[in-house]
DSSP file (Angstrom, degrees, kcal/mol; ACC not computed):
  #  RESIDUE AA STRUCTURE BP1 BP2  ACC     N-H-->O    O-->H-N    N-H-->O    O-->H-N    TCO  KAPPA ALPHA  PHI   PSI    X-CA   Y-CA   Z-CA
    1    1 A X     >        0   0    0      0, 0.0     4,-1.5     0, 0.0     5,-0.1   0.000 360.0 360.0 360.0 -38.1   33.2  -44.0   -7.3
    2    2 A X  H  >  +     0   0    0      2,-0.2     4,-1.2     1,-0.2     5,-0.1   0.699 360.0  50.2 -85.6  -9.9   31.8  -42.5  -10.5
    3    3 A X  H  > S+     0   0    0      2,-0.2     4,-1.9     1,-0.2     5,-0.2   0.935 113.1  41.7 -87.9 -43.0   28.2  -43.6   -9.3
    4    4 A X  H  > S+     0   0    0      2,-0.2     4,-0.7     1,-0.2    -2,-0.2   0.766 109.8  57.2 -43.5 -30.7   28.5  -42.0   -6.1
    5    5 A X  H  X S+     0   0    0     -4,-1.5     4,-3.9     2,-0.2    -2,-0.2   0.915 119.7  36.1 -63.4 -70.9   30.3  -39.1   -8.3
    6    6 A X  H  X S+     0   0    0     -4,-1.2     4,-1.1     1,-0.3     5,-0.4   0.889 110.8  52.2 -44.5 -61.0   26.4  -39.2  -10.3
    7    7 A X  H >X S+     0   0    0     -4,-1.9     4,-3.3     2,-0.3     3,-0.7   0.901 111.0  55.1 -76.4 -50.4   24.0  -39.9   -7.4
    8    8 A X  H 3X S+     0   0    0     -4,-0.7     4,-1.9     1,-0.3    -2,-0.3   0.989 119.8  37.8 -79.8 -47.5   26.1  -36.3   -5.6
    9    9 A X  H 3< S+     0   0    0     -4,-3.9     4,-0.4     1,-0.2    -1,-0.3   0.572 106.1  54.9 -65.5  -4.4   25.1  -34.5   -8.8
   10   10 A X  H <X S+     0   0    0     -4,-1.1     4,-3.8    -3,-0.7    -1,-0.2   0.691 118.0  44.6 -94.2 -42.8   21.8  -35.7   -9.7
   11   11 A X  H  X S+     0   0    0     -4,-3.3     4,-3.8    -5,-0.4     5,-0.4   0.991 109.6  50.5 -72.3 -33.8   20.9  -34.4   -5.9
   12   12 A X  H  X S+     0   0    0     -4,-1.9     4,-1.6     2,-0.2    -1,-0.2   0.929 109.1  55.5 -57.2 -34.3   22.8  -31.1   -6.0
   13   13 A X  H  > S+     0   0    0     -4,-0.4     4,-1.4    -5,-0.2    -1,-0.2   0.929 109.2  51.1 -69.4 -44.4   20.7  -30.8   -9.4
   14   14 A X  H >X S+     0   0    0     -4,-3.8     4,-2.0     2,-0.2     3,-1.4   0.983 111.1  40.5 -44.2 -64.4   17.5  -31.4   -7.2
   15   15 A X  H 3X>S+     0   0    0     -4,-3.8     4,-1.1     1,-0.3     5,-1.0   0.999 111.5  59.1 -63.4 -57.6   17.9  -29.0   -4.5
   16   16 A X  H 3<5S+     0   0    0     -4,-1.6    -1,-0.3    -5,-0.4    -2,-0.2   0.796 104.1  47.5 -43.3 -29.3   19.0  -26.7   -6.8
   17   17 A X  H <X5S+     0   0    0     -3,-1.4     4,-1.3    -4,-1.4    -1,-0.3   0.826 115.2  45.2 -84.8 -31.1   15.9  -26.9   -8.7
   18   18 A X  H  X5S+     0   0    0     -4,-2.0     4,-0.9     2,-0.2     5,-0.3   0.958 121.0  40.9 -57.0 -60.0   13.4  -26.5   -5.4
   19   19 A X  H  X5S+     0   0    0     -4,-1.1     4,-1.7    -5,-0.3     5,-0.2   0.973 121.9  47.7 -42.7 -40.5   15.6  -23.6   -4.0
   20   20 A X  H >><S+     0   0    0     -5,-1.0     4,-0.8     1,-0.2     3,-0.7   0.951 103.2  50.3 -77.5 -59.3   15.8  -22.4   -7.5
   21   21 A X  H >X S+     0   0    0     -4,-1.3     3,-1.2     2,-0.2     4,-1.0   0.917 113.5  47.1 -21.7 -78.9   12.2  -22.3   -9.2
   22   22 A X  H 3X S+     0   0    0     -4,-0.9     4,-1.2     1,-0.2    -1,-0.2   0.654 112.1  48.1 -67.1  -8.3   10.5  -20.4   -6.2
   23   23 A X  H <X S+     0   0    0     -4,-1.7     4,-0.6    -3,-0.7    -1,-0.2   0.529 114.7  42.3 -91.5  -6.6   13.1  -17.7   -5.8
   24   24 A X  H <X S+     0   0    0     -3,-1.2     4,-1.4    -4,-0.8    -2,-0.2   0.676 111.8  55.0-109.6  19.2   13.4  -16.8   -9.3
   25   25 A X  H  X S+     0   0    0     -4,-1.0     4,-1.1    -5,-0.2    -2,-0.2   0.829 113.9  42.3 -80.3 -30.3    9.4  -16.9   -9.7
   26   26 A X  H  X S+     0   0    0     -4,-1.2     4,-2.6     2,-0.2    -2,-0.1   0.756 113.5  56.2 -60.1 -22.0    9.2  -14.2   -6.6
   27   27 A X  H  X S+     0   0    0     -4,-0.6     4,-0.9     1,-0.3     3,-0.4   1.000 114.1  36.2 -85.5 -52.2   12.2  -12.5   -8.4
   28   28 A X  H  X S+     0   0    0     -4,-1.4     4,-2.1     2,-0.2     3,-0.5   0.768 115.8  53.1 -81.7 -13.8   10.1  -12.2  -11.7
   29   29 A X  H  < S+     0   0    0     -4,-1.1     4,-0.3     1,-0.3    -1,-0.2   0.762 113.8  53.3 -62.2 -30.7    6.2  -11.5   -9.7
   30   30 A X  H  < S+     0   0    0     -4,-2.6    -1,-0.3    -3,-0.4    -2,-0.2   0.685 106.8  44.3 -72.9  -9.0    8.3   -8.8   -8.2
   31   31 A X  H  < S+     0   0    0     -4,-0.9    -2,-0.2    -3,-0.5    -1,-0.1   0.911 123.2  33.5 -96.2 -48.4    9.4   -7.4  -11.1
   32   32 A X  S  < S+     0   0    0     -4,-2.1     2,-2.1     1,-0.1    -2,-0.1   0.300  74.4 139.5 -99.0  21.2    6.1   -7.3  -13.0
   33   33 A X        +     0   0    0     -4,-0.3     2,-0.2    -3,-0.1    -1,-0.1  -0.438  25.4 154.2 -66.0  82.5    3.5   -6.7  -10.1
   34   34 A X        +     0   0    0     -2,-2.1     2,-0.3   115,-0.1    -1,-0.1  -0.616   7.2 145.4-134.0 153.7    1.2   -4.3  -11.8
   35   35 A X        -     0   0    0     -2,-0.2     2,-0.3   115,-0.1    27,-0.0  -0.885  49.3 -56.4-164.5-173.6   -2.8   -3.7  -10.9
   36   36 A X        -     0   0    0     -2,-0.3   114,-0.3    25,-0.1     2,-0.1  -0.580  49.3-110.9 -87.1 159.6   -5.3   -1.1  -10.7
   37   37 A X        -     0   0    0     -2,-0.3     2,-0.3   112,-0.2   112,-0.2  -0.281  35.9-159.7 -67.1 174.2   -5.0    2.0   -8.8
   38   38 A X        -     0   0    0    110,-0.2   110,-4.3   108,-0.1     2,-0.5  -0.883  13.4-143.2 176.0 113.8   -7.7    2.0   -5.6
   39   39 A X  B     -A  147   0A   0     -2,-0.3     2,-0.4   108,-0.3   108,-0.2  -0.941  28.1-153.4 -98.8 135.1   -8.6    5.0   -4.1
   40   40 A X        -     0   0    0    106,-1.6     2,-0.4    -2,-0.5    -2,-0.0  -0.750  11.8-129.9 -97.0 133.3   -9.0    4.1    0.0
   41   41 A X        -     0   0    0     -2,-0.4   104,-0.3   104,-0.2     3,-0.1  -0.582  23.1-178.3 -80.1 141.3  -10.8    5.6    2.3
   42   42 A X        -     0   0    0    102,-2.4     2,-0.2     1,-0.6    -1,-0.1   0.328  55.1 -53.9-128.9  18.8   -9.1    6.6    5.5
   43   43 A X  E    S-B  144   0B   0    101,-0.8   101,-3.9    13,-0.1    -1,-0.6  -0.472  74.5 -52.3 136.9 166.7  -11.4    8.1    7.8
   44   44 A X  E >>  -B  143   0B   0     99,-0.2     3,-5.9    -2,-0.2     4,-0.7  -0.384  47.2-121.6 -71.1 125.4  -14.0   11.0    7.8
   45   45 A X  G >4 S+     0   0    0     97,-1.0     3,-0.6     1,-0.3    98,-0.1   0.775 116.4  53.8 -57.9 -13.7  -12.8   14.6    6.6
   46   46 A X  G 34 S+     0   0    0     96,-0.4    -1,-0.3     1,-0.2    97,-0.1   0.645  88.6  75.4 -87.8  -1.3  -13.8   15.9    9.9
   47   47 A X  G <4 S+     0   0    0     -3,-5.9     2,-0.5     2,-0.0    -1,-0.2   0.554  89.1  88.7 -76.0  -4.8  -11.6   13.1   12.1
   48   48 A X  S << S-     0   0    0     -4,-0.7     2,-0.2    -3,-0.6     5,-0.1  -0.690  75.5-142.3 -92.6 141.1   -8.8   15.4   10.9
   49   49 A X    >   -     0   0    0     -2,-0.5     3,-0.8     3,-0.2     2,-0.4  -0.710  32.2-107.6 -74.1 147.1   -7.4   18.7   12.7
   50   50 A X  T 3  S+     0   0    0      1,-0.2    30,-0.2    -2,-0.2    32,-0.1  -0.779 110.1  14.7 -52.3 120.8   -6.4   21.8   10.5
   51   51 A X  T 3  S+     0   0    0     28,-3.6     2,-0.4    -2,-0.4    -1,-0.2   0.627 102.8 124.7  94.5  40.5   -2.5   21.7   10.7
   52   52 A X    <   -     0   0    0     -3,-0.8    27,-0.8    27,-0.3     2,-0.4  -0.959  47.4-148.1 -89.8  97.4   -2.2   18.1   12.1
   53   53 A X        +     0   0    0     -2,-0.4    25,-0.2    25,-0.2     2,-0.2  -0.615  22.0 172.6 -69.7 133.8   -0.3   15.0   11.0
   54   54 A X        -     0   0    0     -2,-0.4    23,-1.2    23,-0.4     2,-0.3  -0.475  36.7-119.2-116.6 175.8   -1.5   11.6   11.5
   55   55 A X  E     +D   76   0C   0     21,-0.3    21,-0.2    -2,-0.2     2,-0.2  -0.629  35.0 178.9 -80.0 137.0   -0.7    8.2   10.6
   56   56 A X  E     -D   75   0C   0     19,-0.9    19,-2.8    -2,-0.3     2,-0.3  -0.933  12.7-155.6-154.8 146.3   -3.8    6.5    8.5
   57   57 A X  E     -D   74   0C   0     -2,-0.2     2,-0.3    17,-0.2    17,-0.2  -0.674  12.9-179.5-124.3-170.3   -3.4    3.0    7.3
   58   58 A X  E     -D   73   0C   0     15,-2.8    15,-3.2    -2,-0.3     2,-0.4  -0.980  35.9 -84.3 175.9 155.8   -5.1    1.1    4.4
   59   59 A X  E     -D   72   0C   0     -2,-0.3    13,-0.2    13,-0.2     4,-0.1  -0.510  53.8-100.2 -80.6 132.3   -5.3   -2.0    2.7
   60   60 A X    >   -     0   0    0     11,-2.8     3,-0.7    -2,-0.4    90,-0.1  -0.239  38.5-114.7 -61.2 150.1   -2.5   -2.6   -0.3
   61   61 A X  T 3  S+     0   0    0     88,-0.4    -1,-0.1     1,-0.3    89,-0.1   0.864 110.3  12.4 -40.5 -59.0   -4.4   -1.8   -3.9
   62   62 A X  T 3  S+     0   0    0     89,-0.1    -1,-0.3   -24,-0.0    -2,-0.1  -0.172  84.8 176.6-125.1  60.6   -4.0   -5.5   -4.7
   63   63 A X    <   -     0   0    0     -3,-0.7     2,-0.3    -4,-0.1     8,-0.1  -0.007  26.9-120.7 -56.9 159.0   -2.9   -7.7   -1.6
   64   64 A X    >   -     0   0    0      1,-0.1     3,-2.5     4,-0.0     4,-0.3  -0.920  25.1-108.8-125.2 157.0   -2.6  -11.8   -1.9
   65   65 A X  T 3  S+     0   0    0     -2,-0.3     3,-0.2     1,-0.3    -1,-0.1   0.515 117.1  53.5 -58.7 -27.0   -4.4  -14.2   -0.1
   66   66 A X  T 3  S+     0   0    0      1,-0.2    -1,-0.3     2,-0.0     5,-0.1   0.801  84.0  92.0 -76.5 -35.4   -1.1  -15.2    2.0
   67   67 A X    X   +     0   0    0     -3,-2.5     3,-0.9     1,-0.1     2,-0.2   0.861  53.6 178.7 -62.9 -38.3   -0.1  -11.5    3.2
   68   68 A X  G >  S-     0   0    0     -4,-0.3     3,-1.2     1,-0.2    -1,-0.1  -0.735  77.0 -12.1  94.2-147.5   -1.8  -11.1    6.8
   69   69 A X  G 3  S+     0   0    0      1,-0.2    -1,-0.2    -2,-0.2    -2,-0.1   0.289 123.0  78.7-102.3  29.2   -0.9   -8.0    7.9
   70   70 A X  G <  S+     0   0    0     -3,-0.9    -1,-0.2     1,-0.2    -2,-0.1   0.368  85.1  67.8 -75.0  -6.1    1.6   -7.2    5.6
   71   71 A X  S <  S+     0   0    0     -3,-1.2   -11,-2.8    -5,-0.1     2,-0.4   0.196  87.8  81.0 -90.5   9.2   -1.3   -6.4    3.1
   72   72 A X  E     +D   59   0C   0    -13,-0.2     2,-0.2    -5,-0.1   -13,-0.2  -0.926  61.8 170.6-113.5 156.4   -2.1   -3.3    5.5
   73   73 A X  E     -D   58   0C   0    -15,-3.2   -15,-2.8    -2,-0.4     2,-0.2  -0.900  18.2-137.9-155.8 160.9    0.3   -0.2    4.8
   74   74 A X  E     -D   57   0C   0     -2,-0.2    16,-1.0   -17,-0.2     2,-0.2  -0.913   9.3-158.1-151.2 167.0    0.1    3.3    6.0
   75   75 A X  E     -DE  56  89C   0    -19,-2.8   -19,-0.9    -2,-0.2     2,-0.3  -0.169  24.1-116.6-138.5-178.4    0.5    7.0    4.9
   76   76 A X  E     -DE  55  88C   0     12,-0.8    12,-1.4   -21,-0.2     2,-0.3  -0.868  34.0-167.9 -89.3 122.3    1.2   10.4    6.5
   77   77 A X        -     0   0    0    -23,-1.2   -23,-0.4    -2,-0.3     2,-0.3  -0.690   8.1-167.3-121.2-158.1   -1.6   12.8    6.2
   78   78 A X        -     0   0    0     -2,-0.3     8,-3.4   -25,-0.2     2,-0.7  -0.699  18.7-145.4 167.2 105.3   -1.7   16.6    6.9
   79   79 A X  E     -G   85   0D   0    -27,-0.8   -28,-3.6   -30,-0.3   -27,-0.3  -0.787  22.2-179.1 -79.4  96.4   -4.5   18.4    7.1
   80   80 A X  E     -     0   0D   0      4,-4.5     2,-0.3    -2,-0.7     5,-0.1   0.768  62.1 -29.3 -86.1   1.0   -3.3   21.9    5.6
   81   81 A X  E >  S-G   84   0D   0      3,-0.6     3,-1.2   -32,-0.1    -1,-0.2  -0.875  88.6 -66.3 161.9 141.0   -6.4   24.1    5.8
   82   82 A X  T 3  S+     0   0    0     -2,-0.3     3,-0.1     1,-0.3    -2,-0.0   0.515 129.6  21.5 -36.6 -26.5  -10.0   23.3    5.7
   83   83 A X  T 3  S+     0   0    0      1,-0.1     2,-0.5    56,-0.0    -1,-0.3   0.672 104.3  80.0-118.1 -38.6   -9.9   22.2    2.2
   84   84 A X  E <   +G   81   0D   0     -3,-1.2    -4,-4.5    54,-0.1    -3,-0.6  -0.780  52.0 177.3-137.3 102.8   -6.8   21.3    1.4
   85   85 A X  E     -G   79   0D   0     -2,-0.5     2,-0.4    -6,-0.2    -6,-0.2  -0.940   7.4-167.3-114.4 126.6   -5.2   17.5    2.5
   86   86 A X        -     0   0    0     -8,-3.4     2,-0.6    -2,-0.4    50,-0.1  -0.897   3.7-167.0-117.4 162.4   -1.6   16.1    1.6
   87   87 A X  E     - F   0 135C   0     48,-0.5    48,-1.9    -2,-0.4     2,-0.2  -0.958   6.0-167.8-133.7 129.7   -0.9   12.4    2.2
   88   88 A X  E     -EF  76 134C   0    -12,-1.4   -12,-0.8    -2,-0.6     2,-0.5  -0.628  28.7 -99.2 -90.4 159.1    2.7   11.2    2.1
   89   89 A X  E     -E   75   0C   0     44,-1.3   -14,-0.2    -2,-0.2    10,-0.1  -0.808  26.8-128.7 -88.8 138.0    4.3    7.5    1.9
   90   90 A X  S    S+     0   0    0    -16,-1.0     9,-7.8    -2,-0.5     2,-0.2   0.834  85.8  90.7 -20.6 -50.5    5.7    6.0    5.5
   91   91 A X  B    S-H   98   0E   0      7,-0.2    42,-0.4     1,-0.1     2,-0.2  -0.514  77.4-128.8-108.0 140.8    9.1    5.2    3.6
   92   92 A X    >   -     0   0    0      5,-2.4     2,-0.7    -2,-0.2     3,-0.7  -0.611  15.8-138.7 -77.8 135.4   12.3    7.4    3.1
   93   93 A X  T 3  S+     0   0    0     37,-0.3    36,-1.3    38,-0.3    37,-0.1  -0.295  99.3  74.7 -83.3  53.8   13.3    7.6   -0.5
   94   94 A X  T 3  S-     0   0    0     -2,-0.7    -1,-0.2    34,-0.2    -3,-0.0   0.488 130.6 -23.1-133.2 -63.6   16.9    7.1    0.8
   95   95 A X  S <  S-     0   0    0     -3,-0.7    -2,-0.1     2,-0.1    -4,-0.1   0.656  92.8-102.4-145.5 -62.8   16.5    2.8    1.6
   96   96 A X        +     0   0    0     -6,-0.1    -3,-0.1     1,-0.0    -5,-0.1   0.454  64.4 166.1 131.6  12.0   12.8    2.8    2.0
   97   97 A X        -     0   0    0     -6,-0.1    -5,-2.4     1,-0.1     2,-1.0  -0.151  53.6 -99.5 -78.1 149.4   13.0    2.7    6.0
   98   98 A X  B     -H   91   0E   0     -7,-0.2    -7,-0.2    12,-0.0    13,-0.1  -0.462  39.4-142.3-100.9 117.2    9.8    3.4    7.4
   99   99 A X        -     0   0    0     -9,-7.8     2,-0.3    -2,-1.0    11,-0.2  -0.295  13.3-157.4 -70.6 154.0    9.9    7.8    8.6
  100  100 A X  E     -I  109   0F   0      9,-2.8     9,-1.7     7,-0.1     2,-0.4  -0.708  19.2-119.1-109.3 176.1    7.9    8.5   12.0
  101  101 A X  E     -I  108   0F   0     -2,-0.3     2,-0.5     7,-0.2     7,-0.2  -0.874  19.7-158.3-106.9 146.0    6.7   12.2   12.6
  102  102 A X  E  >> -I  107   0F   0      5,-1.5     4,-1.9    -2,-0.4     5,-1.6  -0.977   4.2-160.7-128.6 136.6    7.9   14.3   15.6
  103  103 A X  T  45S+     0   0    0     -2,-0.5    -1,-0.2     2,-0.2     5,-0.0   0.931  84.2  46.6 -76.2 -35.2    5.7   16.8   16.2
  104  104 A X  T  45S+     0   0    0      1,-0.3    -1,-0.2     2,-0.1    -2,-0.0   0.560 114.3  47.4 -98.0  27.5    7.7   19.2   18.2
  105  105 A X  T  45S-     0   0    0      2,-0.1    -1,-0.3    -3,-0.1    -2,-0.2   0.601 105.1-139.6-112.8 -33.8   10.9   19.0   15.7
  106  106 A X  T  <5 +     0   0    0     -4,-1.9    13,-0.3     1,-0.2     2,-0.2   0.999  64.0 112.4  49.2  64.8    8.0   19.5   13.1
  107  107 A X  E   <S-I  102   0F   0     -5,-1.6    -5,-1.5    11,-0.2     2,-0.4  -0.921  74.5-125.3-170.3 160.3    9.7   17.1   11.1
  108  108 A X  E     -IJ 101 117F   0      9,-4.5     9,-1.1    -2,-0.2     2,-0.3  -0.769  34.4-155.0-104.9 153.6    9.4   13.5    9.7
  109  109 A X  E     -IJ 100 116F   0     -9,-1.7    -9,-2.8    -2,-0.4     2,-0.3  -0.990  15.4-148.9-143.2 117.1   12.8   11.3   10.8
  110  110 A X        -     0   0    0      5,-2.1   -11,-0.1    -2,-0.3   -19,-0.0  -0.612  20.6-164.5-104.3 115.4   14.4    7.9    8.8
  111  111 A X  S    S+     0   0    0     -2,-0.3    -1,-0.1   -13,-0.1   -12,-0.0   0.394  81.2  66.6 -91.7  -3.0   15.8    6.3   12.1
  112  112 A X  S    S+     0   0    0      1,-0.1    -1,-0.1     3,-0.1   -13,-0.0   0.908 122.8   4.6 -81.2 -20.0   17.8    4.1   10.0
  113  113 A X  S    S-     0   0    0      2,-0.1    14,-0.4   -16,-0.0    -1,-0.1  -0.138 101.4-102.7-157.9   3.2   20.4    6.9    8.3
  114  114 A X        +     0   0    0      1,-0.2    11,-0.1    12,-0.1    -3,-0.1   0.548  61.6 169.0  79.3  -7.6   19.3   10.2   10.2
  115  115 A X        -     0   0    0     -6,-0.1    -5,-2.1     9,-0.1     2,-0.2  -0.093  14.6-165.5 -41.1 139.0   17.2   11.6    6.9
  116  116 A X  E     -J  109   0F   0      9,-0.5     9,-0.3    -7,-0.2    -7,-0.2  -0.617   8.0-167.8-108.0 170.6   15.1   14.4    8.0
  117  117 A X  E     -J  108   0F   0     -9,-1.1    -9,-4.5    -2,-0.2     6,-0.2  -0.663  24.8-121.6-166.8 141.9   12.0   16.0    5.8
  118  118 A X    >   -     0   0    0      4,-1.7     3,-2.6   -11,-0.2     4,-0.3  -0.368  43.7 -86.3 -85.2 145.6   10.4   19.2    6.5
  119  119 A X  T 3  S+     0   0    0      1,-0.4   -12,-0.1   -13,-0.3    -1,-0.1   0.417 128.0  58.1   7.5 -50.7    6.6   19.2    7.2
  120  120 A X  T 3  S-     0   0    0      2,-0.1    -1,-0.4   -32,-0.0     3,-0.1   0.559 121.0-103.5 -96.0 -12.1    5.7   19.4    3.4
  121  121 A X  S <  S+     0   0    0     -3,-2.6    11,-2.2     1,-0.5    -2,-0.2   0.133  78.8 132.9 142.7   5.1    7.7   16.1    2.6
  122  122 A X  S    S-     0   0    0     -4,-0.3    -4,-1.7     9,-0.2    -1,-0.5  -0.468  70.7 -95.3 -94.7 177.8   10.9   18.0    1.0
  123  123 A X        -     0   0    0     -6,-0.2    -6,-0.2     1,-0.1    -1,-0.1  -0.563  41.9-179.9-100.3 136.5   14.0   16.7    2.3
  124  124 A X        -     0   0    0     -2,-0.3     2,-0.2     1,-0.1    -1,-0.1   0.850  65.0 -27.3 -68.2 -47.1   15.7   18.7    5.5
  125  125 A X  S    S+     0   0    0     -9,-0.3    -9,-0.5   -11,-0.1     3,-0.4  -0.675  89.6  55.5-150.7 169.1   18.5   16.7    5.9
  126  126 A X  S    S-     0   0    0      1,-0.2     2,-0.2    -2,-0.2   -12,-0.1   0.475  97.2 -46.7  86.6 166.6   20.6   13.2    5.7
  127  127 A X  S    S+     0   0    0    -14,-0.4    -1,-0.2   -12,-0.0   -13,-0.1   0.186  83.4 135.5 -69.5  24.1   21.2   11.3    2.7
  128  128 A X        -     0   0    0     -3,-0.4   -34,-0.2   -12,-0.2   -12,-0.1  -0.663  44.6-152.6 -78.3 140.6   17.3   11.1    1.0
  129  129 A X        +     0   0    0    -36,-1.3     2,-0.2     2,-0.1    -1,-0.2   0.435  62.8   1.6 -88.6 -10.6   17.9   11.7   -2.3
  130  130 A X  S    S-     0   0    0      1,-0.4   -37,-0.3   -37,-0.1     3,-0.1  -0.872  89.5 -56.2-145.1 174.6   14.3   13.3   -3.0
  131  131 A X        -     0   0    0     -2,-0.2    -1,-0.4     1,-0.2     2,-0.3   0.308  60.5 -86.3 -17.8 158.0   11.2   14.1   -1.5
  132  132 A X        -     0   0    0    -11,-2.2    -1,-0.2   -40,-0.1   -40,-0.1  -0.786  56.6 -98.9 -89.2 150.6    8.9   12.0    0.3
  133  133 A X        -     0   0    0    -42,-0.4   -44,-1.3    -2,-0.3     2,-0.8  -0.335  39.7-144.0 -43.5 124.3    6.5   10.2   -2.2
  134  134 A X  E     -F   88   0C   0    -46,-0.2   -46,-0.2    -2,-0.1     2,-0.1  -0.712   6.0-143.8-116.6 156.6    3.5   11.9   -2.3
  135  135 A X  E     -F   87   0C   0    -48,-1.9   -48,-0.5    -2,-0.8    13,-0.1  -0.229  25.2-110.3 -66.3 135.2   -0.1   10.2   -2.6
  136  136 A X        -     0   0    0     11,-0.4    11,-0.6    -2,-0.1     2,-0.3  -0.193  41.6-170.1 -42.1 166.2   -3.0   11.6   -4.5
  137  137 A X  E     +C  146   0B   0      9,-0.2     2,-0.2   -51,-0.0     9,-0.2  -0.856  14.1 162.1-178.2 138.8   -5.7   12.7   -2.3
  138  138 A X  E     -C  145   0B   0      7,-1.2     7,-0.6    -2,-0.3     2,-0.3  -0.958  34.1-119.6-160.7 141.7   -9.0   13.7   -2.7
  139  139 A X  E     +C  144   0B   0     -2,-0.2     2,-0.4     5,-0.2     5,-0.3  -0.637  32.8 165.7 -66.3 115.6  -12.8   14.3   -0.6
  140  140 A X  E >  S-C  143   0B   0      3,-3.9     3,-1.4    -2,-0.3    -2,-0.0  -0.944  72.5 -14.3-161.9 112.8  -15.7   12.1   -2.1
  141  141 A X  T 3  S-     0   0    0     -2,-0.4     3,-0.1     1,-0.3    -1,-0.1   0.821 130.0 -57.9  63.9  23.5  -19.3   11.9    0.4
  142  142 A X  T 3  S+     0   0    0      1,-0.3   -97,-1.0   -98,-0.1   -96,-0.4   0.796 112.2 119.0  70.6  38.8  -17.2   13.1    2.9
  143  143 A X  E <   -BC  44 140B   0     -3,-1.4    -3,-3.9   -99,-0.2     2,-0.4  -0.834  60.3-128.3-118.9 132.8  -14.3   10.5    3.1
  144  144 A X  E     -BC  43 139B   0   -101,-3.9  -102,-2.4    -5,-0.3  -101,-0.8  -0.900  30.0-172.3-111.2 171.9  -11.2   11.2    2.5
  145  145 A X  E     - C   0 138B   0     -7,-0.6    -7,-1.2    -2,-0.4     2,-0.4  -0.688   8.5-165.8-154.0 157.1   -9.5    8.8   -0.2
  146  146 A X  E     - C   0 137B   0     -9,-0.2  -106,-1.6    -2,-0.2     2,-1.2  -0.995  27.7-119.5-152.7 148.8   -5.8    8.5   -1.3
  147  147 A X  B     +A   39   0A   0    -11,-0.6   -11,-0.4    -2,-0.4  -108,-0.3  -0.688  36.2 177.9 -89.4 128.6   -5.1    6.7   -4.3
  148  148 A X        -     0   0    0   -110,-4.3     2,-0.3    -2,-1.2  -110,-0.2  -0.071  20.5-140.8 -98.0-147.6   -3.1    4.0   -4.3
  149  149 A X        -     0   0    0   -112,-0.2   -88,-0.4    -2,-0.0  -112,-0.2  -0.895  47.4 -75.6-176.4 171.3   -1.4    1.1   -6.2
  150  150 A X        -     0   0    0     -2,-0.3     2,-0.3  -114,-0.3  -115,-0.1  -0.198  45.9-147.3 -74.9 151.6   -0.6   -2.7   -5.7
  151  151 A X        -     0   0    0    -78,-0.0     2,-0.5   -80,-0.0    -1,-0.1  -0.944  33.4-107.7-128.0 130.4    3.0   -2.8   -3.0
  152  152 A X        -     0   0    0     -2,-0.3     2,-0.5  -122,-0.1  -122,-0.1  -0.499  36.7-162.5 -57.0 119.8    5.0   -6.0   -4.1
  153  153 A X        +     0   0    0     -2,-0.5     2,-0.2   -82,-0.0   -86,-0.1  -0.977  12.9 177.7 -99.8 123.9    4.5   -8.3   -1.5
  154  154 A X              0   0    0     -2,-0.5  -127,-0.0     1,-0.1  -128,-0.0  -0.469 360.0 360.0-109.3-174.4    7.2  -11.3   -1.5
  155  155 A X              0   0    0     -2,-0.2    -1,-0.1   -89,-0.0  -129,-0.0   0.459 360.0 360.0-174.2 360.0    7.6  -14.0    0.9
């Protein structure tokens, strides 16, 4: 009895060390996943309309070799004025649920908890507790570019 007793702990101690190892090694890669900033190009300043929002996607700052297409991520832009571009994150700063735009509500909408945000990313409605993030953004050889930074990928 006490060997069987041995033999049920020696294995519980196993699994518990496979299970155990790779979850707290994602826990701590997530924690300290830090990289350069990467400005992206996302298309030619003239593929934009004056007082349009798009979707434009781009490749995460620092993606690993595993991700697929979880290394692509994607932005909000808004073309305000010949000059003048702002680029938002996808995700409500409420749970991080990813917001769509409706054009003729002129407003971006978190399907997950009814957050609204008004055109210029501040929040309309619903529980987001701030703005939506917004990206740097800048013109260079007639690209426009949005800066990013590395998105924890786990798996």
């Amino acid at each position: 009895r006490q060997f069987l007793s041995r033999i049920v702990i020696t294995l519980t101690g196993m699994a518990a060390a496979l299970v155990g190892v790779p979850v707290i090694g994602t826990l701590l890669r997530t924690q300290s996943v830090e990289g350069p900033e990467v400005w992206q190009p996302v298309g030619a300043v003239d593929d934009f309309e004056v007082g349009k929002i798009v979707k434009v996607e781009f490749t995460n700052a620092q993606p690993v070799a595993w991700a697929g297409a979880a290394a692509r991520t994607a932005a909000w832009l808004s073309r305000r004025s010949e000059p003048e571009f702002k680029v938002f994150s996808v995700n409500c700063t409420h749970e991080g649920c990813p917001v769509r735009w409706e054009e003729t509500a002129e407003l971006f909408i978190c399907p997950c908890h009814g957050g609204t945000f008004h055109r210029n990313g501040n929040v309309a409605g619903g529980p987001p507790p701030r703005p939506l993030v917004e990206y740097p953004v800048r013109i260079r050889g007639g690209q426009v570019e949005v800066l990013t930074h590395p998105i924890p990928i786990t798996g």
